[in-house]
C-alpha positions as CSV (number, residue, x, y, z in Angstrom):
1,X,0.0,0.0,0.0
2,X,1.4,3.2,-1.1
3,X,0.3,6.0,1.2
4,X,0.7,9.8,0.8
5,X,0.7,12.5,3.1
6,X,-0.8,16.0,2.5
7,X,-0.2,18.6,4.8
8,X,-1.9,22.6,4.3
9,X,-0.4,25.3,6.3
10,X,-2.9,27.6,5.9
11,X,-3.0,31.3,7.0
12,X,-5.4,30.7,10.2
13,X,-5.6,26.3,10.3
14,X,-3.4,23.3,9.7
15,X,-4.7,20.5,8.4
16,X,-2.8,16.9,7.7
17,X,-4.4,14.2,5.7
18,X,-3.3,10.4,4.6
19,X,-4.5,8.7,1.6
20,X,-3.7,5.7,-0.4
21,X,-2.4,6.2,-4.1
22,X,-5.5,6.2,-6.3
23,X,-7.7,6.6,-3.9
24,X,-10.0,9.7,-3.4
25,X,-11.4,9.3,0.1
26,X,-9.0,10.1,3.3
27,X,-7.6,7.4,5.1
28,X,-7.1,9.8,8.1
29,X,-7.4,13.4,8.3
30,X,-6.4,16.0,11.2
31,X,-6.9,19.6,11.7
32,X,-6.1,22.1,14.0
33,X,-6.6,26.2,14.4
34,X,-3.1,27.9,14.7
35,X,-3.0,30.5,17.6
36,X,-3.8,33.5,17.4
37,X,-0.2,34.8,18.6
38,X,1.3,32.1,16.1
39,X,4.7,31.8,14.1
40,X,6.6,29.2,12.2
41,X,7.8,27.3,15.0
42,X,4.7,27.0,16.7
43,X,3.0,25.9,13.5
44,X,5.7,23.5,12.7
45,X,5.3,21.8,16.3
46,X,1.5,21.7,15.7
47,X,1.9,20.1,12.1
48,X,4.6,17.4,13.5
49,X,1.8,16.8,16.1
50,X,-0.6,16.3,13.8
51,X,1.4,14.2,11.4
52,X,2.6,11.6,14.3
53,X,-1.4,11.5,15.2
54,X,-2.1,10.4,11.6
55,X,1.3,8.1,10.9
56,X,1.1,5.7,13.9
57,X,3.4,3.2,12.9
58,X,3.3,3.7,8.8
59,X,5.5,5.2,6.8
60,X,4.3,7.4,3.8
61,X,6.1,7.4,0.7
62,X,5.7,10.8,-0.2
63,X,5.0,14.1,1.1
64,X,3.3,17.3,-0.7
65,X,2.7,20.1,1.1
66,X,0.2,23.3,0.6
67,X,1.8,26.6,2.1
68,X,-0.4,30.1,2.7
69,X,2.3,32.3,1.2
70,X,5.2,32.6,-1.6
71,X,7.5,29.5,-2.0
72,X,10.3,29.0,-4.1
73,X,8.7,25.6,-5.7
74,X,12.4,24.4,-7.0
75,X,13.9,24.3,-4.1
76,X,10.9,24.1,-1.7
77,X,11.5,27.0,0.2
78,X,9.2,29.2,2.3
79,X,9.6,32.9,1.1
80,X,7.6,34.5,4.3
81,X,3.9,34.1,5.6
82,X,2.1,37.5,5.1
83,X,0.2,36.2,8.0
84,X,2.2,34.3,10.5
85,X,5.7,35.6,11.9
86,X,9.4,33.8,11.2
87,X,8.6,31.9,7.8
88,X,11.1,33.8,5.7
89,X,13.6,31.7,4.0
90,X,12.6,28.2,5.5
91,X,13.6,25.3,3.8
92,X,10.1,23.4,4.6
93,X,11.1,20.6,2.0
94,X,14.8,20.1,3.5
95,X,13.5,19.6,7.6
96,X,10.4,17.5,6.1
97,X,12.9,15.0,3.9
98,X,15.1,15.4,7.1
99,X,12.5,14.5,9.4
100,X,11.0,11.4,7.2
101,X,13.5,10.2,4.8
102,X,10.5,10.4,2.2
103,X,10.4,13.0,-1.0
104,X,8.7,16.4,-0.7
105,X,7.0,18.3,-2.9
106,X,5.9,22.4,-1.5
107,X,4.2,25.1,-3.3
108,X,2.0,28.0,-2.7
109,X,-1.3,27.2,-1.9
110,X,-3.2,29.0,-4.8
111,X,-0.5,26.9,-7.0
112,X,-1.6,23.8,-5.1
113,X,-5.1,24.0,-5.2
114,X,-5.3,24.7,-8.9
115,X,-3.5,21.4,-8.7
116,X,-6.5,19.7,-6.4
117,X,-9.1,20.9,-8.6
118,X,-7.8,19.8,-12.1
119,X,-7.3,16.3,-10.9
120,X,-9.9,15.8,-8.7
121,X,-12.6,18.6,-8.9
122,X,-13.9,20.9,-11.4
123,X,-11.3,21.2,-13.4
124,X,-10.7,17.5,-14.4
125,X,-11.1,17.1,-18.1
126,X,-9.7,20.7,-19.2
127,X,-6.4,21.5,-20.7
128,X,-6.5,25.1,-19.1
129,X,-8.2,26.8,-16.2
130,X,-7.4,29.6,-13.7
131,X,-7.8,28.7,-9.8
132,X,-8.9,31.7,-7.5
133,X,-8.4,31.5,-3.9
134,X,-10.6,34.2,-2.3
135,X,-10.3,34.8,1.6
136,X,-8.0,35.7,4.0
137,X,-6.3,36.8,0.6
138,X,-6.8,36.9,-3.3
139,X,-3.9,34.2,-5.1
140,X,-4.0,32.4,-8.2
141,X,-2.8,29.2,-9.7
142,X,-2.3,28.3,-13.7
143,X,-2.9,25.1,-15.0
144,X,-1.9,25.4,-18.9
145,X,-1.8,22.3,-21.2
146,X,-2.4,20.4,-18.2
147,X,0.7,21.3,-16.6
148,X,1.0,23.9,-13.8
149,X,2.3,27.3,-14.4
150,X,4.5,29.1,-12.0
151,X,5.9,31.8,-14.1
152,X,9.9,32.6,-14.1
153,X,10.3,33.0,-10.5
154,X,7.3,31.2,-9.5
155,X,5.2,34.2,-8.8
156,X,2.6,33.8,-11.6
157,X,-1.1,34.0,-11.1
158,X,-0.8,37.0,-8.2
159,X,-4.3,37.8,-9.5
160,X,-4.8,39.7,-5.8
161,X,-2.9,42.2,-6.9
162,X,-4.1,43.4,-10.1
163,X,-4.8,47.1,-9.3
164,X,-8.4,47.8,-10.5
165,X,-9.3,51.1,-9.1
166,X,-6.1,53.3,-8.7
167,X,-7.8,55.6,-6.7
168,X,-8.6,52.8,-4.3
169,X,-7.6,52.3,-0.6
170,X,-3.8,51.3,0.0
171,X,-3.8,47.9,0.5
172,X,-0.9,45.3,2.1
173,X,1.3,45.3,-0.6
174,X,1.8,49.1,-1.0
175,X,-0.5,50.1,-4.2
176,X,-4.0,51.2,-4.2
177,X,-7.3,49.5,-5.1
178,X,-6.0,46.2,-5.8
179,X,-8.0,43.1,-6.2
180,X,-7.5,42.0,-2.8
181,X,-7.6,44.8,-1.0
182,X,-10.9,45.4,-2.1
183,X,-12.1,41.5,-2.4
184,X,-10.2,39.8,0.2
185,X,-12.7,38.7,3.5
186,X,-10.7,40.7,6.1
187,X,-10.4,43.9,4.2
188,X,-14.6,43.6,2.9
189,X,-14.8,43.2,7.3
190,X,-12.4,46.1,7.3
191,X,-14.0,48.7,4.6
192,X,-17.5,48.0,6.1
193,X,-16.4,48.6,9.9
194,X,-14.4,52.2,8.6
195,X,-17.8,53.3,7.4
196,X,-19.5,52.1,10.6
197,X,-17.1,54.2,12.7
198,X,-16.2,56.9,10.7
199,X,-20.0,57.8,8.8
200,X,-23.2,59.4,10.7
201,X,-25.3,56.3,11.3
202,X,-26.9,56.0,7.5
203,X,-30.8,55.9,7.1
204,X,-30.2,52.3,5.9
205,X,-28.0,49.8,6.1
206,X,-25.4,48.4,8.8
207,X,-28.1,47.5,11.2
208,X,-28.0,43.8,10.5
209,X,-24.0,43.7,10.6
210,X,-24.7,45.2,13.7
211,X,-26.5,43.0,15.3
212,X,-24.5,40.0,13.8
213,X,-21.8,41.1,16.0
214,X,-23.4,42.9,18.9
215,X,-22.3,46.6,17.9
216,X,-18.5,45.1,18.9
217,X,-17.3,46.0,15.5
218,X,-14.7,44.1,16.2
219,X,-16.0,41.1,15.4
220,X,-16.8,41.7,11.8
221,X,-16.0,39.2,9.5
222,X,-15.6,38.5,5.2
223,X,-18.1,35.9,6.1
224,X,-20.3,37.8,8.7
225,X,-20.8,40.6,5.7
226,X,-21.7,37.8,3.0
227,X,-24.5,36.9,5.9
228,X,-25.8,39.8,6.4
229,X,-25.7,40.9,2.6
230,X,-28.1,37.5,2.1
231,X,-30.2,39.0,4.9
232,X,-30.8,42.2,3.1
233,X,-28.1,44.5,5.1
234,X,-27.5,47.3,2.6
235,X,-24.5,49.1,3.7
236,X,-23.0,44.7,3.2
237,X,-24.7,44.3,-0.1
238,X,-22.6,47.3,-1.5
239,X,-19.4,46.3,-0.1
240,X,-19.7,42.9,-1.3
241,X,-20.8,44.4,-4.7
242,X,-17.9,46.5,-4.9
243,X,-15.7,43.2,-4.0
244,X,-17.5,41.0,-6.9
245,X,-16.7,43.8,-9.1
246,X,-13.1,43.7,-8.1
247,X,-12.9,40.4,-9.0
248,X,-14.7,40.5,-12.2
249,X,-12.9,43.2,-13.2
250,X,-9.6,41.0,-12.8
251,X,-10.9,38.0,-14.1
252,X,-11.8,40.2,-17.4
253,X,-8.9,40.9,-17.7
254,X,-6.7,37.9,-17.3
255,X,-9.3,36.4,-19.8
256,X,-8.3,38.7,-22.1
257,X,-4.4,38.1,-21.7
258,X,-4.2,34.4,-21.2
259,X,-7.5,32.8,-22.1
260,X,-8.2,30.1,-20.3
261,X,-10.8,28.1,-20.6
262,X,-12.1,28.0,-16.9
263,X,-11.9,30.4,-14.0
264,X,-12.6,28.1,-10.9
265,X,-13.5,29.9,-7.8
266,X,-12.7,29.3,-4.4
267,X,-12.6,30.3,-0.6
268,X,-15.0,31.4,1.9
269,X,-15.8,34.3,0.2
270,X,-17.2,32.5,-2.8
271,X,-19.8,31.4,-0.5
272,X,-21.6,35.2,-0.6
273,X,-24.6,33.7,-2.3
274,X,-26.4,34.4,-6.0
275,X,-26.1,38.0,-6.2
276,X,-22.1,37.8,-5.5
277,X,-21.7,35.5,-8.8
278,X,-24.1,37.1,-10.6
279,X,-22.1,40.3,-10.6
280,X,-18.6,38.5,-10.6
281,X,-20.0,37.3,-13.5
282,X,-21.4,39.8,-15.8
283,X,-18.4,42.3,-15.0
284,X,-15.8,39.9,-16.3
285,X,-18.1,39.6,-19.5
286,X,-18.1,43.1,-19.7
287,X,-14.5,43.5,-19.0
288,X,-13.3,40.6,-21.5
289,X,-13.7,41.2,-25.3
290,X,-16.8,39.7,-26.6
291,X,-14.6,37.1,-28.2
292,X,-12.9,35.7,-25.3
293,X,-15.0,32.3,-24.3
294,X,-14.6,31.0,-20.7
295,X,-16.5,29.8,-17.8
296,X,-16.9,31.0,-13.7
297,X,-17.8,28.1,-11.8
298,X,-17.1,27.1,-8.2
299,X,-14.3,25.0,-6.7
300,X,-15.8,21.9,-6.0
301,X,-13.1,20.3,-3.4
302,X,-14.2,23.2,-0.7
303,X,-11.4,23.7,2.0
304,X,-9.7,20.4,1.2
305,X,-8.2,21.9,-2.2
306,X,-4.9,22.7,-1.2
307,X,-4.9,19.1,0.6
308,X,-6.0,17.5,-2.7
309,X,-3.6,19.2,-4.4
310,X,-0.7,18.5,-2.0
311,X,-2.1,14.9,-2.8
312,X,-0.9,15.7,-6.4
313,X,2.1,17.5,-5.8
314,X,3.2,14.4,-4.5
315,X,2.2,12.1,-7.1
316,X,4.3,14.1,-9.4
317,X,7.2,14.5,-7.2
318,X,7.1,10.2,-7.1
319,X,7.4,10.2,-10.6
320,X,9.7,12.5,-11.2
């Protein structure tokens, strides 16, 4: 029996999974919430936890791994977490082989989950589709002629940071009104709780996020302002409308410049309801030439992308 082992370092959960070659349900599966006061030590103690838990006495043969951040795929190398202290430079493939005298395979998650979904989700049976990740951030991952695409220094598919509305607010990265600054499920919680503070109270609008989170403003969440858009919240419906038409716009125009023939959608955010994919939607068919043919449909794998496509990573990495 040859086993695998898939492990997702996520921005706010690990998760560890073990499956047999072939086989597309989990033998075992583990995950855990990283703290909140987290960093790469701490989340590489929890992982090793986790990893023992599922491994009793077996051995995998292989290893691929899903990381939240930039990774030097060739050598398997952590650039940095933009969300969890001490990642830069660490050779997560070296320690792993180290650790477990099995191959590794590491890459960025977006990269990875592209992965998950054209071998085992929506994406099976296409030559070329575009992954979007959409939650804590915005990432992308290429699959083109079935292979994945990590651009020259494996920074390709950065979709996030597109800049759509120069006059936007200044997101992470330095430059205005990109993509994720105005899609991303922290900065929608963000952008709605400015106005909150900062506006008179409005006619209309807010009082459902407000009672979603008891006035502590705090609380607000990507999610929490997809719930109360459903529920009718106006001030949430146009903060999620401006984040589908981030995204649209984006999408337009990477349909323009690579044409692929599926954008497949992911993250919590994508979980907004009808009205969010509607306008996703009809602004990237505004935004593309008339022309350009693709599709917007919906990761299918859920959460478990980047694990499924850690699952892949390390089929590759056995044949290689």
């Amino acid at each position: 029996m040859t086993l695998i082992l898939a492990l997702d370092f996520g921005g706010t959960k690990l998760a560890a999974a073990l499956v047999n070659i072939g086989s597309k349900k989990w033998l075992r599966y583990e995950r855990r919430l990283s703290p909140a006061n987290a960093n790469a030590s701490t989340d590489l103690e929890i992982m090793r936890s986790l990893i023992y838990s599922l491994l009793q006495d077996t051995k995998p043969a292989v290893i691929g791994v899903s990381f939240g951040g930039p990774v030097d795929a060739s050598t398997g190398t952590v650039r940095l977490s933009h969300h969890v202290a001490g990642w830069e430079n660490i050779p997560l493939k070296g320690l792993l082989e180290n650790e477990f005298g099995v191959p590794v395979g590491v890459d960025n998650d977006a990269n990875v989950a592209a992965l998950g979904e054209h071998r085992f989700g929506a994406g099976q049976g296409y030559d070329s589709l575009f992954y979007i990740t959409i939650s804590t951030g915005v990432g992308g991952g290429w699959i083109l002629n079935g292979q994945p695409w990590r651009g020259a220094g494996g920074m390709a598919g950065e979709i996030g940071h597109i800049v759509v509305d120069p006059t936007g607010p200044v997101c992470l990265c330095g430059k205005r009104g990109c993509v994720e600054r105005l899609a991303s499920g922290p900065y929608m919680a963000q952008n709605v709780r400015e106005i909150l503070e900062n506006e008179p109270p409005r006619r209309e609008g807010g009082e459902v996020l407000r009672g979603l989170v008891g006035d502590n403003l705090t609380l607000l969440t990507g999610q929490l302002v997809s719930e109360a858009a459903a529920a009718g919240d106006d001030l949430a419906k146009e903060v999620l409308h401006k984040a589908a038409w981030a995204l649209g716009v984006g999408i337009g125009n990477v349909a323009n410049l690579m044409n692929p023939q599926r954008f497949v959608l992911g993250g919590g955010v994508t979980k907004a309801g009808e009205d969010f994919w509607r306008v996703v939607r009809q602004v990237a068919r505004e935004t593309a030439l008339p022309e350009v043919d693709f599709e917007i449909v919906s990761a299918v794998l859920g959460d478990d992308a980047p694990l499924w496509g850690a699952v892949r990573l390390a089929e590759i990495r056995m044949a290689e």
